[in-house]
C-alpha positions as a Markdown table, in Angstrom:
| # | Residue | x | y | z |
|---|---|---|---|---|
| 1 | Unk | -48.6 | -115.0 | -155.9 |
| 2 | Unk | -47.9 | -112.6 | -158.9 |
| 3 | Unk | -50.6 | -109.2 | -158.4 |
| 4 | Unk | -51.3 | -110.4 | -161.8 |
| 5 | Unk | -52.8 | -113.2 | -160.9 |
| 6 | Unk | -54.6 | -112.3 | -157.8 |
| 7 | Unk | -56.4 | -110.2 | -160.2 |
| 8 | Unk | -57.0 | -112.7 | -162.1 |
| 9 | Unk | -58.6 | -114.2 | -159.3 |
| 10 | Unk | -60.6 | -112.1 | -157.6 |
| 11 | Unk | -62.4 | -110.6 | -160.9 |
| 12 | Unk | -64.6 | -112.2 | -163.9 |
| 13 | Unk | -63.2 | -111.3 | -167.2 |
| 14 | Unk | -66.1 | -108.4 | -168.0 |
| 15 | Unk | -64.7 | -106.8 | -164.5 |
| 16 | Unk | -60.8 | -106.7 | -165.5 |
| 17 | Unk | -62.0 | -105.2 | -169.3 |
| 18 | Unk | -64.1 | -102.6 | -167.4 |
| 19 | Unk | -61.0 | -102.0 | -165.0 |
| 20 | Unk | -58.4 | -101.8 | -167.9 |
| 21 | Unk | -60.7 | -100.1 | -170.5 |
| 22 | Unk | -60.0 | -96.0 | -169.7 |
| 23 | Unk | -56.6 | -97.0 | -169.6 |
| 24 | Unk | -56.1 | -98.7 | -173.2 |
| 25 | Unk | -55.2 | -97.4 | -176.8 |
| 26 | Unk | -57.9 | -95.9 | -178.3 |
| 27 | Unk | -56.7 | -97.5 | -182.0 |
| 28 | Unk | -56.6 | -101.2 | -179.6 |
| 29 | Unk | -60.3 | -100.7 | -179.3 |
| 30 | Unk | -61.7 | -101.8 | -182.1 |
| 31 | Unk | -59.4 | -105.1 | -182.6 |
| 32 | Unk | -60.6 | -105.8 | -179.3 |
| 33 | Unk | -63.9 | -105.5 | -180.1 |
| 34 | Unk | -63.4 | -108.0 | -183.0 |
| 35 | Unk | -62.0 | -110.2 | -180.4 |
| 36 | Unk | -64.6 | -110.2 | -178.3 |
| 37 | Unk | -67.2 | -110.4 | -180.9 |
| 38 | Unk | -65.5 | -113.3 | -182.2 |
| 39 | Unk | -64.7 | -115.3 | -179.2 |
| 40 | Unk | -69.2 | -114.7 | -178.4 |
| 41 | Unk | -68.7 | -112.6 | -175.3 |
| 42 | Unk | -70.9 | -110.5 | -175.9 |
| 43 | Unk | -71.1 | -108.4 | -172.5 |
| 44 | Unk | -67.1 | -107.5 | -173.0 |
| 45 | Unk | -68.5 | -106.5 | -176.5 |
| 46 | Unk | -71.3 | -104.4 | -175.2 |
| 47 | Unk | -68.9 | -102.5 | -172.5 |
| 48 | Unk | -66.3 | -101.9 | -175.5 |
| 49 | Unk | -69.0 | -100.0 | -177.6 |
| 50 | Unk | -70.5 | -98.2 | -175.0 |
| 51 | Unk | -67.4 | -96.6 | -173.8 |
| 52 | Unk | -66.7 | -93.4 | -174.4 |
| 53 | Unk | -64.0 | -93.7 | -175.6 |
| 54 | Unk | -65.1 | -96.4 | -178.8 |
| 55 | Unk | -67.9 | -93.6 | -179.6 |
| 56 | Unk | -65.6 | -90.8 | -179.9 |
| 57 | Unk | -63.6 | -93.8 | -182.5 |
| 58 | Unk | -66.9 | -94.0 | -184.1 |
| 59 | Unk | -67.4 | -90.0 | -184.7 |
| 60 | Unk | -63.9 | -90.5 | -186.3 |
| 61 | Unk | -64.9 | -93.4 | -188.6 |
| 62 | Unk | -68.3 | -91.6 | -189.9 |
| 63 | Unk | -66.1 | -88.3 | -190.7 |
| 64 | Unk | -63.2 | -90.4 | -192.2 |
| 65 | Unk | -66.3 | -92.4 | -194.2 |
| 66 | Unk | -68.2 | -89.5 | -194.9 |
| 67 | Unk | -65.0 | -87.5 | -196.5 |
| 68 | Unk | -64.0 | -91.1 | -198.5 |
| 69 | Unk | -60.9 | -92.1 | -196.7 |
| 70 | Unk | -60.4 | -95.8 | -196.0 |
| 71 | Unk | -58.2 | -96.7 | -192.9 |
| 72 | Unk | -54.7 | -98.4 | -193.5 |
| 73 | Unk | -55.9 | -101.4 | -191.4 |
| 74 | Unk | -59.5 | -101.6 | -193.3 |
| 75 | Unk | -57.3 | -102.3 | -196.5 |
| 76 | Unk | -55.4 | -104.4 | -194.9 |
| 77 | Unk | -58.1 | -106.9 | -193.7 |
| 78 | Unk | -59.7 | -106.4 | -197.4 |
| 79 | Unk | -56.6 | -107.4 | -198.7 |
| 80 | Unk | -56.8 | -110.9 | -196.8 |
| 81 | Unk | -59.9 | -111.6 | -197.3 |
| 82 | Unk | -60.2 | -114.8 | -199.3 |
């Protein structure tokens, strides 16, 4: 059996996030809060936003909001939007 899988396994979904979380892209944070927001699990959504590491992103956002730059991906989604 693949350590992959073992993992997979032995630990609930909120558990592997928690594991993997200090070791992800800082830019992959907030898509994967999106994700989690949209798929209702809420407890993966809650450990994203109270990393560190998602409120040092959020100091970012309110500076880049506060000075009136937009992010690339924000037009992006805007752009889609129906």
């Amino acid at each position: 059996m693949s350590f992959a899988k073992k993992i997979g396994l032995t630990f609930s979904p909120l558990q592997i996030v928690e594991l993997l979380l200090p070791l992800s892209e800082p830019k992959k944070l907030y898509e994967a809060l999106l994700l989690a927001i949209s798929l209702d699990h809420d407890e993966i959504a809650e450990v994203i936003l109270k990393h560190p590491i998602y409120e040092k992103l959020e100091k970012q956002e309110q500076l880049y909001a506060s000075t009136g730059q937009v992010r690339e991906k924000d037009r992006e989604i805007t752009s889609r939007a129906p």
